[in-house]
Structure formats: C-alpha cells, structure tokens
C-alpha positions in Angstrom: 125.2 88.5 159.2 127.3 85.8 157.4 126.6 83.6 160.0 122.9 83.6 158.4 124.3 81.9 155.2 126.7 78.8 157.0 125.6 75.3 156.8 127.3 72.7 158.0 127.7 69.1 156.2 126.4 66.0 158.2 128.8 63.6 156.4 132.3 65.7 156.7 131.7 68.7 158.8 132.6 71.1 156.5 130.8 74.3 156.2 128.8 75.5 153.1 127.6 79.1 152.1 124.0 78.8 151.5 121.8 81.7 150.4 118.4 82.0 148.4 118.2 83.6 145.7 115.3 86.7 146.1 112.7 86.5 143.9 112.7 89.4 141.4 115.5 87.4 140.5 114.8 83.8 140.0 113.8 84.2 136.5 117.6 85.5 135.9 119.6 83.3 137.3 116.6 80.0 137.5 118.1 79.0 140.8 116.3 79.0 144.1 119.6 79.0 146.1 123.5 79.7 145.7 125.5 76.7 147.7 129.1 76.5 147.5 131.5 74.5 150.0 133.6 77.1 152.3 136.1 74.0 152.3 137.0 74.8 156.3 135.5 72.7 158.7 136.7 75.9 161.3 133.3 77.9 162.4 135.5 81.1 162.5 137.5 80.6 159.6 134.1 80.1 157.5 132.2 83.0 158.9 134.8 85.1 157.4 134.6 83.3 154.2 131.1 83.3 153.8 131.0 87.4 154.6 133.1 87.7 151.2 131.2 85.6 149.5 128.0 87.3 150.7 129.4 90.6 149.5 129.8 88.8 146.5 126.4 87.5 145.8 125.5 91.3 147.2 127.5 92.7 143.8 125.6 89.6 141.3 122.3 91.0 142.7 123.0 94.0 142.0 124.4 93.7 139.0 121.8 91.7 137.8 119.4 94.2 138.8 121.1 96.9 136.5 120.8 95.1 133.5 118.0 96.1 130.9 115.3 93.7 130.9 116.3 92.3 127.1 119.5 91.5 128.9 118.3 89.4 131.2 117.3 84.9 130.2 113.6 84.3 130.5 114.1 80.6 129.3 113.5 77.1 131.9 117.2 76.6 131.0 119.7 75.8 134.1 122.3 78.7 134.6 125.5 78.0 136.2 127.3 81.4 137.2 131.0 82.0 137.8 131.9 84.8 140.1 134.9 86.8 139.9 136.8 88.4 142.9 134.9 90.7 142.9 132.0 89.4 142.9 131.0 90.5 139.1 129.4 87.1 137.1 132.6 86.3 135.1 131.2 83.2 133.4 127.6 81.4 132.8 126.8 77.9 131.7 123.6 76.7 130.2 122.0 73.1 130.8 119.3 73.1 127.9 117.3 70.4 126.1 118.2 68.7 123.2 117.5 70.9 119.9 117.6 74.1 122.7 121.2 74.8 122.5 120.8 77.4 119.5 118.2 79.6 121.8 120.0 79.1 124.9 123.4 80.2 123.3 121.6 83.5 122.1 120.1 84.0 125.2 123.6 83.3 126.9 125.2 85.6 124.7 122.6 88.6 125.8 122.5 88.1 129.1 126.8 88.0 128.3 126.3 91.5 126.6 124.1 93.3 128.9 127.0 92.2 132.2 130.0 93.5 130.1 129.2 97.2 130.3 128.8 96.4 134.0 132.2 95.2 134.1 133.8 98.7 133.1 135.8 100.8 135.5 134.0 103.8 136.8 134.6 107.0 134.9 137.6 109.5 135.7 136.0 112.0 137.3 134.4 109.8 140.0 137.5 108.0 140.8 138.6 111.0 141.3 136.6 112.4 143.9 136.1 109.4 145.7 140.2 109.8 145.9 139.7 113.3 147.2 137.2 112.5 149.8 138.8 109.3 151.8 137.7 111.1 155.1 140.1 111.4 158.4 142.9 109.1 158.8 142.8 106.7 161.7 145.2 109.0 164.0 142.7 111.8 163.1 139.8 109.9 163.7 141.3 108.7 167.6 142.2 112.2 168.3 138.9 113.2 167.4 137.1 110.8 169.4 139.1 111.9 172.8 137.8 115.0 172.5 134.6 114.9 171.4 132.9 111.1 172.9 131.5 111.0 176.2 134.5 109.3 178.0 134.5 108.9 181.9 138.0 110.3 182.9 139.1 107.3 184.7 138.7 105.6 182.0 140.4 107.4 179.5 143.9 105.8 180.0 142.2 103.0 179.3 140.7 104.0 176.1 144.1 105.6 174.9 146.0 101.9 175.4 143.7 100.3 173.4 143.3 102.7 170.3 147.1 103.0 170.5 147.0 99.5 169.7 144.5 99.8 166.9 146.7 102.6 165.4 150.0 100.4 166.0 148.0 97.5 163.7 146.6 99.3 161.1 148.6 102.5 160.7 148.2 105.9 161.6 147.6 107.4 157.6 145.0 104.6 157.2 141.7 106.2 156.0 139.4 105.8 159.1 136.6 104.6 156.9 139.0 101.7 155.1 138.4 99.7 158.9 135.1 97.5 157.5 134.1 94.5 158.7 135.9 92.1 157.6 139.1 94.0 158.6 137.8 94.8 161.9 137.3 90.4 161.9 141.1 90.4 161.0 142.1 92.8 163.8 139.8 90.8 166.4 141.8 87.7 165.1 144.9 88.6 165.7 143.7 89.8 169.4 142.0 86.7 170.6 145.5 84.6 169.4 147.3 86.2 171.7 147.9 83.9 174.3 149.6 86.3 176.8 146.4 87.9 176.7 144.0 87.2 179.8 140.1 86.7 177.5 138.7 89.4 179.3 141.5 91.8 178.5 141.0 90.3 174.7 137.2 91.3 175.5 138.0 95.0 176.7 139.8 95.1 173.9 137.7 94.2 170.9 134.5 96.0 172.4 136.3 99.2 173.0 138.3 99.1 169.3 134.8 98.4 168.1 132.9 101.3 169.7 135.3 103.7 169.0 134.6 102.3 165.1 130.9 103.1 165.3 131.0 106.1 166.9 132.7 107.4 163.6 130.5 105.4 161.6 127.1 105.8 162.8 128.1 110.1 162.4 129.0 109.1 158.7 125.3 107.3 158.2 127.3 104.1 157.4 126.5 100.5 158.9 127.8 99.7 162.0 130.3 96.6 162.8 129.3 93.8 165.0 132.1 92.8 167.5 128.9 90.2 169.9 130.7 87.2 167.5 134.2 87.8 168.0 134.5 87.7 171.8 135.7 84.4 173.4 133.4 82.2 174.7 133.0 81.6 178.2 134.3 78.2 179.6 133.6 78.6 183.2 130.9 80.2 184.8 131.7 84.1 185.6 131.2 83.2 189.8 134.6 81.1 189.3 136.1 84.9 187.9 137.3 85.6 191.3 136.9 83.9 194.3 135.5 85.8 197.8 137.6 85.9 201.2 135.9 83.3 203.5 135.5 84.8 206.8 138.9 83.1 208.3 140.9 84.6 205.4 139.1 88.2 206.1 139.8 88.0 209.8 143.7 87.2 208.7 143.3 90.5 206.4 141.7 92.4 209.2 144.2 90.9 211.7 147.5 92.1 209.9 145.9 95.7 209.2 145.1 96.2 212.6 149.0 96.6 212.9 149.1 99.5 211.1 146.2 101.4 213.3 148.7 103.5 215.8 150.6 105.0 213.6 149.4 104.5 210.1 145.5 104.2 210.5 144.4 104.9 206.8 146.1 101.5 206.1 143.2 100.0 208.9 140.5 101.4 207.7 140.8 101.5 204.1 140.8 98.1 204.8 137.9 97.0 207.4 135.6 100.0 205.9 135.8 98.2 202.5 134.5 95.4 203.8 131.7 96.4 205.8 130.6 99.1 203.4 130.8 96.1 200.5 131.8 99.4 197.7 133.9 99.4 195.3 137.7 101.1 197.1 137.2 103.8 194.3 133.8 104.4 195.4 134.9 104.8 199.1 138.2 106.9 198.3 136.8 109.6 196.9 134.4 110.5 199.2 134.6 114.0 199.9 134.6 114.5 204.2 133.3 118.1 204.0 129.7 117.1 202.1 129.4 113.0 201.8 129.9 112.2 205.5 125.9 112.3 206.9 124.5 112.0 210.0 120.7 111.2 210.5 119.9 113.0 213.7 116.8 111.3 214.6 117.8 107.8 214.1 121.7 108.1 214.9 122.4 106.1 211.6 125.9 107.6 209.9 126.3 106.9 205.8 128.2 108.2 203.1 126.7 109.6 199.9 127.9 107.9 196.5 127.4 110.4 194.0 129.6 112.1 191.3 129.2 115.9 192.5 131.9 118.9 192.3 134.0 120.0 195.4 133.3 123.5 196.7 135.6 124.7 193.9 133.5 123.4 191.3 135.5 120.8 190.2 134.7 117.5 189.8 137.1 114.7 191.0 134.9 112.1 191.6 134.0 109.3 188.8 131.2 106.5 189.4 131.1 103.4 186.9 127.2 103.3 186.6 124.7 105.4 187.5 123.5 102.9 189.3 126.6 103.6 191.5 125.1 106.8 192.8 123.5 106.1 196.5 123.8 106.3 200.8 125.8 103.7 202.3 124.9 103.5 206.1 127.9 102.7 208.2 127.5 99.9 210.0 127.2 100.9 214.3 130.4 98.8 214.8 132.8 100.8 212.6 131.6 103.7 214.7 131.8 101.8 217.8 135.6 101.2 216.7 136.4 104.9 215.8 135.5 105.0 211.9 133.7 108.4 212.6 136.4 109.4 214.6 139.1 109.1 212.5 137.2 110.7 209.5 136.4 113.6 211.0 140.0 114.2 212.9 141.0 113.6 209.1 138.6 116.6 208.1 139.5 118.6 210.9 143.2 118.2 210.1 142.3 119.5 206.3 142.2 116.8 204.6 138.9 116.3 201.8 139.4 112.8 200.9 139.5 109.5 203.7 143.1 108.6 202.7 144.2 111.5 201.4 147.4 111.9 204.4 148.5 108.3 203.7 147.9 108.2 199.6 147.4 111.3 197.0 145.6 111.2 194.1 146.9 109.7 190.9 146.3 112.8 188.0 146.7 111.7 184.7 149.3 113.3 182.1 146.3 115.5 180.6 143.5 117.6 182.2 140.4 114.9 180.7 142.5 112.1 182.3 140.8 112.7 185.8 142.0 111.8 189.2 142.4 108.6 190.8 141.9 108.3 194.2 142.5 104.7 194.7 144.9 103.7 191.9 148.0 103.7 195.1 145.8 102.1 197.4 144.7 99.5 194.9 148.6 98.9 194.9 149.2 99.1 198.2 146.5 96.2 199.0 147.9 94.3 195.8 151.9 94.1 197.4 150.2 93.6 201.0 147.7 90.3 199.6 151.4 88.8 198.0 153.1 89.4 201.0 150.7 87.6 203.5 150.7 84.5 200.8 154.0 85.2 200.5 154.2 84.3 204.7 151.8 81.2 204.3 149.0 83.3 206.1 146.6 83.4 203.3 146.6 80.1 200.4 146.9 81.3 196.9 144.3 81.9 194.5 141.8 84.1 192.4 141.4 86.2 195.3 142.3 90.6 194.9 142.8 92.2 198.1 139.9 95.1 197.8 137.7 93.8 195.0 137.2 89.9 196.8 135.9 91.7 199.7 132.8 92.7 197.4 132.5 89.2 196.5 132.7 88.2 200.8 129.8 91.3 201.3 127.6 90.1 198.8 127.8 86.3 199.6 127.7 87.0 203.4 124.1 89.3 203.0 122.8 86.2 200.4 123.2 83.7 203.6 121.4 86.2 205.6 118.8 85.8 203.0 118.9 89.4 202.0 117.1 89.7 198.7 118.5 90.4 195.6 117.3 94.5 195.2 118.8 95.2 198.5 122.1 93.9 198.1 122.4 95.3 194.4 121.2 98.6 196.0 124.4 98.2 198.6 126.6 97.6 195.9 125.7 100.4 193.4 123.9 97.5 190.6 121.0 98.1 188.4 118.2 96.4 189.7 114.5 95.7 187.8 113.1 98.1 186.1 111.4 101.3 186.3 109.9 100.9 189.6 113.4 99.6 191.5 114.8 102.1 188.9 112.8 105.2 189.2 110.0 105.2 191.4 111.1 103.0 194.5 114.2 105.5 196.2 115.3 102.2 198.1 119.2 103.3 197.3 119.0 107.0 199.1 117.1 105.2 202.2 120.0 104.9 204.9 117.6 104.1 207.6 116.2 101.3 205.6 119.3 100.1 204.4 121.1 100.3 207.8 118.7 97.8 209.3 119.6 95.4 206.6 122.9 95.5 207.2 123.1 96.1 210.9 121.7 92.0 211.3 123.2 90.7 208.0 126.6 91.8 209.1 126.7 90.1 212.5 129.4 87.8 211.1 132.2 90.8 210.3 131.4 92.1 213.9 133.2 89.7 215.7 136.2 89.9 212.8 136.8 93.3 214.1 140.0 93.1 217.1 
C-alpha cells in the first residue's frame, strides 16, 4: 500500500515518500532508503503521489536487477539517482573522495551503460500482441458480469445504476483491464466530491464499482484494488444514522392507520405488523400465505417463516439480504387478538399469495434477473404517508423513515426489557457469534422460545394498539 511509504514532516506537515531500499540492492544504489518530499501537506492528495512513485522505485528495482553484475557500482561512493516518468534511472551522481573521481566516473559510466539497453522500447512483435490482446472493453466486461456474478435480484437495479455510472466516466470501448489502481483512486475522487451525494450513497458506490473490478480481475490472476481507503470517514456515530419512533410518535403512526382498517386494512396492518414483528417490510411482504403462515398446535403460538423458498410453481420471488435473514418470527398474541390471523387468512382464502398483495402488486423489473419487489409501493406508500403527518404537525421532523425506524423502535424497546443481544439479532434476521449461535444453537427457527421473549418484551406496543 502507498500508504506504507508516507511520512509526515514535524516542522511543516508536509508529506514525504519514504521507502528502504531491499538489500540485494544496497551495494547498487549505496543507500539504505529513498526520501523525497510529496510537496502536499493533503493525506489523500499524497497517497496518490506516493503510489506513482512506488511504481516508480518498483521499475529502478527492477531494472537494477536486470543488469549484468559488471554493470552494476561495487565502490563506498554516494549515488544520487534521477528517475524518469517512468520510473527508469535517467541520471546518477557520484559523491567520491578526493583522487576517487577517475574510478567513480568509470564506474558511473558502466553502471550508465549496462541501464541504456534497459531503456529501449520493446521489440515489434511484442507490442504487437500485447495490442492484440487488450481483453474485453468495459461495456463487455459489465455485461458479462450481469450475467455471470452471483447478484441477488433485488439488487440488480442497483448494481446496473452504479456500473452505468462507471461506464459514463470512463467510456464504454475502454479496455476493462486499463481501470488500475490509481485510476480506480481517480474515479473514487471524483465520487466522494460530489457534494449532492449523501456519504453512504458515495460508499455504495465506490464498493460496488470496486467489486465488480475484482471480480474481472481476480478471473484474470491480476492483483486486486483496494477501495477500504477511499470511503469517507465517519463523523458521527452510525446510531445517529436514523433515529427510532419513540413510543408517542409510534402510537400517532398506529393512530392515523387505524383509519384505514374498514375499508382498506392492508394499509393497517402493513403498518402495526411491522412493528411488532421488528422485520424488515420486504421481509414481511413477501411472505407467501399458502406455506409461511404456521401454527404450532401444541402451544397455540402463530409465526411466519423468513426464508427464500420457491412458490408451488417453482419460482422463486422471494429475496433475503443475509442469510442470517432466514428464520420464524412468532406473532405476538395481541396482533391475533386484534385480527392479524384473521385478515391473513381471509386474504388467502380470497386468492391472494402475498399479505398485501389486493392493496399493492409487485414491482417486476424491466428484465427476467431483475426479480420482484414486493414492497418497493409500500415503501412509497409509508414514505408520502410519514410527510404528510409532519406535514399536519402530528409527527416533528427528523431522521426518522416510516418502515425502517420502526426496526430501530423494536430493537431499542427489547434492549430496555434487557433482552440480550443473540435474541434480538435472532428477531431481526442479524448474524450473531460464531459457530455455535451460527450453526449449532437453532435459536432462530425456535418460535416457542422466541415468542416468550417477545410476548413480555413487547408489553409497551400492546397498549399502542386502539
């Protein structure tokens, strides 16, 4: 990493490229270390600098390397070398004793000698093929990644946006393979000074541009780029992200969808099952009513199953973020006190596969790997209904999302109750510990264990309920 090779100067702040010198080379070049000033006082601005000049020094090592032994100085003189652009020694200098200078000039002159046929272009032939093998362009290269990664298919769209982008920057025809590191830096650059740009869209952005890079890279054997350096920096702790509902502000939510129940219940429910359930609306949406509604007959205990299976057709339409996100949700006895049950099954019963599926289709991308979204008009839905209750002075403004917040409430509300951390990650669909929570303990398909968690910890959403 170029970072490796930055000091910076106590006196002025200014950075400095520092590197050692390896030792089958210190008789060569008689210098322990290479130090020149970057002459930028800017972190970012010198890590950039310093990775030319470490390809730089990369090339003199190289070179040096190359040279026959007869070509190389075995004297105690000082040698003082002079890179070119790139990075071939393009001048030397000799600090020798007095009555020295005649041996040091001969042995400057050989070393001079034995560099020069370095400095010759390569032959025909090779520039040739190397012109005839450039590999995919960059349009071939993002076609070929869309069909051949492992991409979730909500997350496609995504994916496309961003490589568009990439392709808009650097140019369709531009060999795939011409993207290096440092021009990868340059694209990242351009990204994070974009001030219309939120930092973690900046972040999506970079990391995804970056992976799609490697995954053409590692396939050619060649090194991968780094993108951990390029990201922007946290200046607030991620909790501040997005703030929860307090309970007030959730019984204002619950409150206004209640109006909804007689003649448009999926708007109720979408809403107040959210909330108990603490899932992501996705998560919830897709659910199909025909095999993921479950009912434990010996304990009573109704839950959902999380887990990205096919319909009866064989078709999958259901997409998880994490594997983690595959588990049984109990419902909590006051949803089915209030009818939850009941309207999922008239729902079913009325031929319906999804929860929502009478008040919201599915959004289905433009091409078959795009997937279905079953949430994407809900997620709008609870977006226009969140500005038009601060819009009426019932809720304040703030970081708060309609749907995603209520996670934020679920989880806070079970860490009062002094919940522990593995069963509210378990709830939620998050990775928790390692093989044991992972593998061995099957804590997130226990319903019955689960629902007495959330049966006590929950007592505060009960009396939210109208």
């Amino acid at each position: 990493m170029a970072a490796n090779f930055l000091q910076r100067s106590r006196h002025d702040s200014v950075f400095y490229f520092r590197r050692r010198v390896p030792a089958d080379l210190f008789d060569s070049i008689r210098k322990r270390q290479i130090y020149k000033s970057l002459d930028t006082s800017d972190r970012r601005e010198a890590i950039i600098r310093a990775r030319a000049l470490a390809a730089q020094t990369d090339r003199l090592f190289a070179s040096l390397r190359a040279m026959p032994k007869s070509s190389t100085i075995q004297t105690d003189y000082v040698v003082e070398i002079k890179l070119d652009l790139s990075g071939l020694p393009q001048a030397f200098r000799i600090e020798a004793e007095p009555g020295e200078h005649e041996a040091a000039q001969k042995a400057l002159e050989t070393a001079v000698a034995g560099l020069a046929a370095l400095r010759q272009p390569a032959p025909p032939q090779q520039a040739q093929t190397a012109k005839e093998n450039p590999g995919p362009t960059l349009a071939e290269g993002v076609a070929e990644y869309m069909s051949k990664a492992d991409i979730k298919p909500t997350t496609r769209a995504a994916y496309k946006t961003k490589l568009a982008y990439l392709v808009e920057q650097a140019g369709g025809t531009t060999p795939l393979f011409d993207i290096d590191q440092a021009r990868f830096v340059n694209l990242a650059e351009t990204i994070l000074a974009d001030n219309t740009w939120h930092d973690k869209t900046k972040i999506s952005y970079i990391t995804t541009i970056g992976g799609f890079l490697n995954w053409h890279r590692i396939r050619k054997g060649l090194p991968q780029i780094t993108a951990a350096k390029l990201k922007p920096k946290r200046t607030a702790p991620s909790a501040l992200d997005r703030d929860a509902h307090s309970l007030d502000q959730l019984r204002t939510i619950f409150n206004h969808a209640a109006g909804y129940r007689p003649t448009e219940p999926h708007k109720y429910w979408v809403t107040v099952a959210t909330a108990f359930l603490g899932c992501r609306v996705e998560e919830l949406a897709q659910v199909n009513l025909h095999t993921d509604l479950k009912h434990d007959a010996e304990t009573g205990v109704w839950y959902l199953v999380f887990a990205e299976t096919p319909d009866a057709d064989g078709v999958l339409r259901k997409s998880l973020k994490k594997l983690s996100s595959w588990r049984n949700i109990p419902i909590h006895s006051a949803l089915v006190r209030h009818g939850f049950i009941d309207y999922l099954t008239k729902q079913r019963d009325a031929g319906y596969m999804r929860p929502f599926e009478s008040g919201w289709g599915p959004h289905i991308g433009k091409t078959a790997g795009d997937g279905i979204k079953w949430s994407h008009k809900i997620t709008k839905w609870g977006g226009d209904t969140m500005k038009g209750l601060r819009d009426a002075g019932r809720l304040p403004d703030g970081t708060q999302t309609y749907f995603h917040s209520m996670r934020h409430t679920f989880a806070n509300t079970l860490a009062v109750a002094k919940v522990t951390e593995e069963y509210r990650s378990t709830l939620q669909g998050q990775a928790f510990g390692g093989m044991n929570s992972q593998t061995y303990a099957k804590l997130r398909y226990n319903h019955n264990a689960l629902s007495e968690t959330v049966e006590s910890a929950l007592a505060p959403y009960v009396s939210l309920l109208a």
